[in-house]
C-alpha positions as CSV (number, residue, x, y, z in Angstrom):
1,X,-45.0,1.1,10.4
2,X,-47.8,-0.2,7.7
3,X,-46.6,-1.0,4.6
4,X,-46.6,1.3,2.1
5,X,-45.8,2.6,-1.5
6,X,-44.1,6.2,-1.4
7,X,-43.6,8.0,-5.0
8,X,-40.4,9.4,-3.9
9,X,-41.1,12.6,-6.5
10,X,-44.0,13.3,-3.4
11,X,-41.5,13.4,-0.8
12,X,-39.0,16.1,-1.6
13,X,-39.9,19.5,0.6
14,X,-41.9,17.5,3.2
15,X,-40.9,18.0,6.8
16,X,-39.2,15.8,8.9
17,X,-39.5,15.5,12.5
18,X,-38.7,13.8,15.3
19,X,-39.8,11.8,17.6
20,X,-40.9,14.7,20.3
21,X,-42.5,16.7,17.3
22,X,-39.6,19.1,17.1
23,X,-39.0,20.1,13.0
24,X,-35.6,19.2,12.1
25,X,-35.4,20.1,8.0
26,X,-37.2,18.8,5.1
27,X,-36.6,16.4,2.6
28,X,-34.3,16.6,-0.5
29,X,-33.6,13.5,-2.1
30,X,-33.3,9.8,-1.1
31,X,-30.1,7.7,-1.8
32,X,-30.2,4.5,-2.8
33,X,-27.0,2.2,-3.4
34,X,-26.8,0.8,-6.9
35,X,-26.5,-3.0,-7.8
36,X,-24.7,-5.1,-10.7
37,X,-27.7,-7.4,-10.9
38,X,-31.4,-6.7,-11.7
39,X,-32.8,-6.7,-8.4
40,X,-34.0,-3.3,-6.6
41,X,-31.3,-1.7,-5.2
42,X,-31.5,-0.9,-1.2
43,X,-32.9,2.4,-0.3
44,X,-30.0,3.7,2.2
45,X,-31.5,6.9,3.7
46,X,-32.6,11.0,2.9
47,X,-31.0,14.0,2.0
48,X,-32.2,16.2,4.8
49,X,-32.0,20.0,4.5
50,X,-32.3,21.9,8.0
51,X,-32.5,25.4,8.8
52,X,-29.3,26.7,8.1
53,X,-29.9,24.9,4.4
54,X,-26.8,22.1,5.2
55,X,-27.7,19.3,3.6
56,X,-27.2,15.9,5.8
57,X,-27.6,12.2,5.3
58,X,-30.6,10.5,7.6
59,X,-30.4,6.7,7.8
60,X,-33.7,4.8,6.5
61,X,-33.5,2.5,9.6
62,X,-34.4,6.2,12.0
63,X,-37.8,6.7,9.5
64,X,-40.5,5.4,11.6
65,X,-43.0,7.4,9.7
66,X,-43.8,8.0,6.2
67,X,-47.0,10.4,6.0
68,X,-48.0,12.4,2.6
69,X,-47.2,15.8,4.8
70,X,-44.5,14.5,7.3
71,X,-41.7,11.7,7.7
72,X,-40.9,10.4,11.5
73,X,-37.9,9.9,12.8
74,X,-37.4,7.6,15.8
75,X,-34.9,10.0,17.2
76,X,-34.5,14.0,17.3
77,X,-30.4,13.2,17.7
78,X,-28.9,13.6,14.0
79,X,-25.3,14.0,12.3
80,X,-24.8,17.4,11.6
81,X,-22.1,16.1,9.1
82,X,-22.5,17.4,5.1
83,X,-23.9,14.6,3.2
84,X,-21.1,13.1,0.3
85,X,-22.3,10.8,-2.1
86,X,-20.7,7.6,-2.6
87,X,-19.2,6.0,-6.0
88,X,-21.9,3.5,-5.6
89,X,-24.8,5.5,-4.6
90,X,-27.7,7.4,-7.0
91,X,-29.4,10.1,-5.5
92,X,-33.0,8.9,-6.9
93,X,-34.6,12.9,-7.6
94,X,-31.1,14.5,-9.0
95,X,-30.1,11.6,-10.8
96,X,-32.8,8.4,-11.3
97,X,-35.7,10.7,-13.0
98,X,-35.8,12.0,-16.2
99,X,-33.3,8.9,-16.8
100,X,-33.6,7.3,-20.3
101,X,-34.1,3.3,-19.7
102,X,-35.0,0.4,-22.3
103,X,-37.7,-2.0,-21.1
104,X,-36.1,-5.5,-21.3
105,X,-38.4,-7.3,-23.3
106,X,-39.6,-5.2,-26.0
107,X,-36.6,-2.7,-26.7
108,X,-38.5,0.4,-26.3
109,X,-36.7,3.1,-24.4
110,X,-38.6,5.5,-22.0
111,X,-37.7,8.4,-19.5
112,X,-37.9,7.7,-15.7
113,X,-40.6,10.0,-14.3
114,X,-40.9,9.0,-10.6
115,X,-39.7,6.1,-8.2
116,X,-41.2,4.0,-6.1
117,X,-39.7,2.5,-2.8
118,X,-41.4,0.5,-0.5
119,X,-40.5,-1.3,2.8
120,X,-39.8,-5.0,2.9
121,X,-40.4,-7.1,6.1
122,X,-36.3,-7.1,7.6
123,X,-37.3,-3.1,7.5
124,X,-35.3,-2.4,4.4
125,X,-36.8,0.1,1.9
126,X,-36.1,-0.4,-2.0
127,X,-36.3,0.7,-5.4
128,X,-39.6,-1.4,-6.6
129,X,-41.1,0.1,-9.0
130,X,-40.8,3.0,-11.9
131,X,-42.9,5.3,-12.9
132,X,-41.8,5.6,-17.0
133,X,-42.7,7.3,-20.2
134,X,-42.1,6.9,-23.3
135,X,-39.8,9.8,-25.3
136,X,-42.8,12.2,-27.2
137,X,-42.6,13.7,-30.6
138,X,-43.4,17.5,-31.2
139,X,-46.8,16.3,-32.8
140,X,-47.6,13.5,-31.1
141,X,-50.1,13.1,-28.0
142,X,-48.3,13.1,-24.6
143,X,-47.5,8.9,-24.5
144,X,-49.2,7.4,-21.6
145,X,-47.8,7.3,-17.6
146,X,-47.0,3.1,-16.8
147,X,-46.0,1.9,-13.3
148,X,-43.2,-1.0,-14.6
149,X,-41.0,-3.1,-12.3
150,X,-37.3,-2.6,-11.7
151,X,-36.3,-5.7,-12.8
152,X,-38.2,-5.1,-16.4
153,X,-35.8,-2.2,-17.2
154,X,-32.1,-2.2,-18.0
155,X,-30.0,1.3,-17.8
156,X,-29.7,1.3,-14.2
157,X,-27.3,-0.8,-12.7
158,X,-23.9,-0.1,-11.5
159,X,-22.3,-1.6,-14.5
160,X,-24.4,0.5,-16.7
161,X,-23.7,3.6,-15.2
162,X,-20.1,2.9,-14.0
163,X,-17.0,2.5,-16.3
164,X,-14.4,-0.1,-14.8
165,X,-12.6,2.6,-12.8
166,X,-15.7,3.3,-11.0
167,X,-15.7,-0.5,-10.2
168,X,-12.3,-0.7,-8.7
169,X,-13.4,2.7,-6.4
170,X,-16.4,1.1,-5.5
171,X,-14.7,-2.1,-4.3
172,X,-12.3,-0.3,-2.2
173,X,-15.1,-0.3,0.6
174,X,-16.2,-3.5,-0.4
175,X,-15.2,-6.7,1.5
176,X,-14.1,-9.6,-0.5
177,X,-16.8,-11.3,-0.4
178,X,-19.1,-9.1,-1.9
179,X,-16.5,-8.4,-4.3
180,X,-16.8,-11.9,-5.5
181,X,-20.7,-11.8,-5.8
182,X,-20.5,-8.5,-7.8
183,X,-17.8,-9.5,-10.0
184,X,-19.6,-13.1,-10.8
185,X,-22.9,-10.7,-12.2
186,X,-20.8,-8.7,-14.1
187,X,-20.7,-9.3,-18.1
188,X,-17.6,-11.5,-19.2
189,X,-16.0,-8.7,-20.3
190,X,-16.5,-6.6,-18.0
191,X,-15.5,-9.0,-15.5
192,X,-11.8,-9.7,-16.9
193,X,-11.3,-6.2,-17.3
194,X,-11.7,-5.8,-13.6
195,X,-9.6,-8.8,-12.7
196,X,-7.0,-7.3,-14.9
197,X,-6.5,-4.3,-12.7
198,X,-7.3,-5.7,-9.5
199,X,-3.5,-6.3,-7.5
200,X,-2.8,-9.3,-6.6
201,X,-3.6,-9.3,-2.8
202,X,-6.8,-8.1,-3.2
203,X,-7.6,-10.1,-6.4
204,X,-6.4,-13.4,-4.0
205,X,-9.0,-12.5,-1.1
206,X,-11.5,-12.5,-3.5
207,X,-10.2,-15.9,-5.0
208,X,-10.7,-17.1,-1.5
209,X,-14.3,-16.7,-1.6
210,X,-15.4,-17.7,-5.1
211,X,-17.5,-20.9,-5.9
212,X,-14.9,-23.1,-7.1
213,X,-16.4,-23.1,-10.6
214,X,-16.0,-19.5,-10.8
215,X,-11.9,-20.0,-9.5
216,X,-11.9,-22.2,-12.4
217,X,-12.9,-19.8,-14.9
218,X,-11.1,-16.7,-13.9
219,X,-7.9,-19.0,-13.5
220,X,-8.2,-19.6,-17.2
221,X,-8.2,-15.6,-17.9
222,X,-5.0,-15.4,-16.2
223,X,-1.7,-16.3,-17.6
224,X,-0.2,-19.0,-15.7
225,X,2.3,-16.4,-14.2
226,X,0.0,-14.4,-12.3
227,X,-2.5,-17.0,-11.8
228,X,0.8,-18.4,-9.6
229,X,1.6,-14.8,-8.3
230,X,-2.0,-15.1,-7.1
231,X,-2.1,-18.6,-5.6
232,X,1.4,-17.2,-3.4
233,X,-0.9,-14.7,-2.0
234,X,-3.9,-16.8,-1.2
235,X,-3.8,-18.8,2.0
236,X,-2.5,-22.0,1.7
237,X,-5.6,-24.0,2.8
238,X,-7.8,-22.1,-0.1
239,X,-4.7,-22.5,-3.0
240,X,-5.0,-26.0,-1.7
241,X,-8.1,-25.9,-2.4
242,X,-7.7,-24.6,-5.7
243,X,-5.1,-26.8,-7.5
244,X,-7.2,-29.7,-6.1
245,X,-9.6,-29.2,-8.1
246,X,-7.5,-28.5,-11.3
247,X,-6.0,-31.9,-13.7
248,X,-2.8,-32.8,-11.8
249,X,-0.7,-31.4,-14.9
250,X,-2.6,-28.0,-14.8
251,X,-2.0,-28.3,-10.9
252,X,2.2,-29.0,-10.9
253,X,2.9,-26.3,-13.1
254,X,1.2,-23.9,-11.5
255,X,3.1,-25.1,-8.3
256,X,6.3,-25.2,-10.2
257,X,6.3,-21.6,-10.8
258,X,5.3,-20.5,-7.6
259,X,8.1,-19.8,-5.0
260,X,9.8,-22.6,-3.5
261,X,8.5,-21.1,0.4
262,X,5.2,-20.2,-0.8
263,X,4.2,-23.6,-2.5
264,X,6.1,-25.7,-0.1
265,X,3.2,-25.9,2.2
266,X,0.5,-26.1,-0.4
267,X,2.2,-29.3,-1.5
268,X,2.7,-30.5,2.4
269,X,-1.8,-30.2,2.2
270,X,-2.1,-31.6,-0.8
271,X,-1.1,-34.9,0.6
272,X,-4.3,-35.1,2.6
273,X,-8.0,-35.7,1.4
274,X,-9.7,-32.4,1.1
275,X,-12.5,-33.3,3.8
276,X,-9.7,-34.4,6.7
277,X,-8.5,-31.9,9.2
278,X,-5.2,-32.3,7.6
279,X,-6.8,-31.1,4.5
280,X,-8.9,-28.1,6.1
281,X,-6.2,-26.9,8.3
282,X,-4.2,-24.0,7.5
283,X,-0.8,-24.3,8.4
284,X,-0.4,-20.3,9.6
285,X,-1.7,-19.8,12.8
286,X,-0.2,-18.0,15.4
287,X,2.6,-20.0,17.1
288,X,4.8,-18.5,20.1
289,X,7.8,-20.4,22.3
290,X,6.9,-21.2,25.7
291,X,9.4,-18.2,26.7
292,X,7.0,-15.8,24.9
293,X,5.0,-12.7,27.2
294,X,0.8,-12.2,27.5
295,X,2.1,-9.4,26.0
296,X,3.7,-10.4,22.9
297,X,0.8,-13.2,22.0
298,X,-1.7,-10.1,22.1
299,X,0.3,-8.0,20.0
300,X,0.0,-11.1,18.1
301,X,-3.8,-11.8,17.6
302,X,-4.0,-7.8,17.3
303,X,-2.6,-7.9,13.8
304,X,-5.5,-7.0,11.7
305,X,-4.2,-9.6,8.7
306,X,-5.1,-12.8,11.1
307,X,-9.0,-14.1,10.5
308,X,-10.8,-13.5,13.7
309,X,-10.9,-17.7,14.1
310,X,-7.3,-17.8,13.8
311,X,-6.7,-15.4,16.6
312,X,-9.0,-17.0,18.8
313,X,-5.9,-18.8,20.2
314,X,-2.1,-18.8,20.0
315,X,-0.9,-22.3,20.1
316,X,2.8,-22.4,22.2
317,X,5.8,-24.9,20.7
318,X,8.7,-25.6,21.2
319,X,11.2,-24.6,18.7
320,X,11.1,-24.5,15.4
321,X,8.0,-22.4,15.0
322,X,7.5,-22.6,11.8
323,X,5.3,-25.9,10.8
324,X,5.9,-28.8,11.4
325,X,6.9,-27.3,14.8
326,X,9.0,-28.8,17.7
327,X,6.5,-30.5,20.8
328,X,3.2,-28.9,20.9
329,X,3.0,-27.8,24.4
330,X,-0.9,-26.3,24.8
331,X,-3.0,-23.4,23.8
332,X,-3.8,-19.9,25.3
333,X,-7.2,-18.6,24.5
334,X,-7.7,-14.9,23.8
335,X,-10.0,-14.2,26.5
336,X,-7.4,-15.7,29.5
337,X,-4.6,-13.5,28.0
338,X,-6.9,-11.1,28.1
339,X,-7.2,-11.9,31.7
340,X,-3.7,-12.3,32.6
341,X,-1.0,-9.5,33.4
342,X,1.6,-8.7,30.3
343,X,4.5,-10.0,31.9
344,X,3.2,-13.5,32.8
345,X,4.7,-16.0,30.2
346,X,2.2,-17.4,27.9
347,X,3.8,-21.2,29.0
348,X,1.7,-20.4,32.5
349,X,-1.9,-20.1,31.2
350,X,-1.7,-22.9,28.6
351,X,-4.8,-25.1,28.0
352,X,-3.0,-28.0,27.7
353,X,-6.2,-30.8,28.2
354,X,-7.9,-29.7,24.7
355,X,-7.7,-32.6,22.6
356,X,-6.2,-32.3,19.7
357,X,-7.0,-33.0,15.7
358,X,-5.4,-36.1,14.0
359,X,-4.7,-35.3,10.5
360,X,-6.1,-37.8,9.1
361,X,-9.7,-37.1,11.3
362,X,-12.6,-36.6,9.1
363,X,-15.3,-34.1,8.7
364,X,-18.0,-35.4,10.7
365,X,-15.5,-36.1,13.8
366,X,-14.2,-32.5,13.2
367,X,-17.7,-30.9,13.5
368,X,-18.3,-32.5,16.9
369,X,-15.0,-31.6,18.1
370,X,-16.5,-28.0,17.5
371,X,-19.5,-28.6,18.7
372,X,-18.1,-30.9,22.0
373,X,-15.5,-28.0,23.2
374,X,-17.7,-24.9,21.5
375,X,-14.4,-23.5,19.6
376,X,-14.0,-21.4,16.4
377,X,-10.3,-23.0,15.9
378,X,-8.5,-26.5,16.6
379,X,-5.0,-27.9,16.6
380,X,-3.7,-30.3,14.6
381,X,-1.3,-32.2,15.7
382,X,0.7,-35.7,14.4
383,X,1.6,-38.8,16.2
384,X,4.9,-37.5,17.4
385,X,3.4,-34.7,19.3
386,X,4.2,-31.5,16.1
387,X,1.6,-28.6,15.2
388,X,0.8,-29.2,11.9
389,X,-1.5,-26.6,11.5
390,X,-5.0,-25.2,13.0
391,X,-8.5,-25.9,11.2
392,X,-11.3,-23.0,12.0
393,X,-14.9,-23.5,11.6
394,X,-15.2,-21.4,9.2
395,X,-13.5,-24.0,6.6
396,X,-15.6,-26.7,8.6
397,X,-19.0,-24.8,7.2
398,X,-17.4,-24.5,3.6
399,X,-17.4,-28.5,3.1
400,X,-20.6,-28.9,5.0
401,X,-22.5,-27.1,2.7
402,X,-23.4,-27.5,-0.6
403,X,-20.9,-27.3,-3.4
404,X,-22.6,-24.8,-4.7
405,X,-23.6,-22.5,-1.6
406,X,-21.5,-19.8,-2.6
407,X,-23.3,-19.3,-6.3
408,X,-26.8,-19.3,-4.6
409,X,-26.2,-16.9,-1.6
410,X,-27.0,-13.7,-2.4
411,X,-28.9,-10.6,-0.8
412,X,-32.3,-11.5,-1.6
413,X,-35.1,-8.1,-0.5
414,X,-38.7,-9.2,0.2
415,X,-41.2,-8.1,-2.3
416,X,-44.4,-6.6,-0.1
417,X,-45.8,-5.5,-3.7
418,X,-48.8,-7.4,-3.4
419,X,-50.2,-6.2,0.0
420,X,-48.6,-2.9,0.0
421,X,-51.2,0.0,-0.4
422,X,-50.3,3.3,-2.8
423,X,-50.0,6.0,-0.1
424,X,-48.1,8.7,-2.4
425,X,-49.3,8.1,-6.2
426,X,-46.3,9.3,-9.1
427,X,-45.6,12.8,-9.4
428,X,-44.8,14.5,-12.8
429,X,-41.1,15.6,-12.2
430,X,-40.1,15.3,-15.6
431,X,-41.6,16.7,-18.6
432,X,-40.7,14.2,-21.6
């Protein structure tokens, strides 16, 4: 598909067909989601009416054609479902035009007349450009039409148009990570008011995946109460993580007033340097008794609460369980359980010649032990043969980054602007 600029004013009642030719509605609006920063938000797809005038959502990723008297769809097969906006989503004709907006630099506020989107090279379509106005007086000449850039206006984005409430919906379908890229954009604040009302679970997975200046920060919002509440429900590896990098005062307190269970294996990692695998581990993973079923250890990894790297593998001790265990005996990777009837006992299809983690192993002998046995998650075990814990390559790749990884990855589109070609020019939609 050629790149292309498409006024989306042009678009609504063209036809839309699919790939055989066959007609299936015409176009009512496109829906784009909405973003907390100034960068174009993502075009996701149209509002398609067809014949018996139910209006459906078409995903942009099925246009393979945008034509001035047709749009092309790679496929004739399409939901039949009614289309239901989201909390984060504008519909760009019933909403975006005839919007007031202030340019950024000089002040001066204008109406949105018409949209622009255009296609970026990972086939993404967004929001590039406004067509804009300026408000007219009864007696004065109708104020010239100017083609701006999104990212010169302000008005638009999510915060502008969504109170707090409207936050907290629209993170509901969030994962935490995004969460913590959104809330870092938002205004200060803004971005307390949010933290405020955001439970404690929820408010720890985002914790988790914060830049550890940003932890910082929002730690200081909370009193040291919740900020304690919080570090209970975080795992232990990231509050590790946390008070580490807190003044040792600051950090005791805040262990002080956690529960006695919940801090008593935060302290147990905070013994070890942060870039050891005693350090990385987390001292949860999933342990069963060598008298424990296939059955049970899948029921196990199928709890939804356990990171995919975690139930990778159960690791089987003996008793106690809970870590430091009794002798470590092997592992059971999830694809031989997979393999193996529910009855068999786990203690019959252990790996037991993996090698094992020292605690005190460093990062760089960590990452080969990855890259040697091609895992996703590793034992740790001490000189007298006890599971300490499990480290996962995902904490791995979080210290062999950059510190500062976290603050500078972010969904970045492509801007084609300069060799895309004005197929469909602005349409006057809105008288101002």
């Amino acid at each position: 598909m050629a790149a292309t600029r498409v006024f989306v004013a042009r678009l609504v009642g063209i036809a839309v067909y699919g790939p055989d030719g066959e007609r299936i509605g015409k176009v009512r609006d496109v829906v784009a989601t909405l973003r907390v920063d100034a960068n174009p938000p993502r075009v996701l797809g149209l509002v398609v009416e067809v014949a018996t005038r139910r209006r459906i959502f078409v995903p942009m990723l099925r246009v393979t054609g945008v034509d001035p008297g047709a749009i092309t769809l790679a496929t004739g097969s399409v939901s039949l479902r009614r289309f239901t906006q989201r909390r984060n989503e504008i519909l760009v004709v019933g909403q975006l035009l005839d919007a007031p907006v202030r340019i950024a630099e000089t002040g001066e506020e204008v109406l949105v007349v018409d949209a622009a989107i255009e296609p970026t090279r990972t086939r993404d379509w967004v929001v590039e450009r406004l067509a804009v106005r300026a408000r007219r007086s009864r007696l004065a000449r109708r104020p010239e039409l100017r083609v701006v850039s999104w990212r010169t206006v302000t008005g638009l984005s999510l915060t502008d148009r969504q109170g707090t409430d409207g936050l907290l919906a629209v993170f509901e379908t969030m994962r935490a990570a995004d969460i913590a890229g959104t809330l870092t954009a938002l205004p200060a604040k803004r971005r307390h008011e949010v933290v405020d009302a955001l439970d404690d679970e929820r408010l720890a997975d985002v914790f988790e995946e914060l830049s550890e200046t940003d932890q910082r920060a929002l730690l200081r919002h909370l009193s040291r109460e919740r900020a304690a509440d919080v570090l209970e429900a975080m795992a232990p590896d990231d509050a590790a993580d946390l008070l580490g990098e807190l003044p040792d005062p600051e950090a005791t307190v805040l262990l002080e007033l956690m529960e006695p269970e919940e801090s008593e294996p935060v302290r147990r990692l905070l013994r070890y340097s942060s870039d050891t695998a005693g350090g990385l581990m987390t001292p949860e993973p999933v342990i069963l008794r060598p008298d424990a079923t296939v059955a049970e250890a899948l029921a196990r990894i199928r709890n939804p609460d356990i990171p995919p790297a975690l139930a990778s593998m159960v690791f089987v001790c003996r008793p106690p369980t809970g870590t430091p265990t009794g002798r470590y005996l092997g592992c059971a990777h999830a694809q031989r359980l997979l393999r193996e009837a529910p009855f068999e006992l786990v203690a019959g299809v252990l790996d037991k010649e993996l090698e094992t983690l020292a605690p005190d192993e460093r990062l760089a002998g960590i990452a080969r032990y990855f890259a040697a046995y091609n895992l996703v998650a590793g034992p740790v075990v001490d000189t007298a043969g006890h599971l300490l814990g499990a480290v996962t390559v995902d904490d791995v790749l979080d210290h062999l980054l950059p510190a500062n990884w976290r603050d500078r990855f972010a969904d970045e589109h492509d801007n084609p602007a300069d060799q895309a070609t004005v197929r469909m020019a602005p349409t006057e939609v809105a008288d101002a």
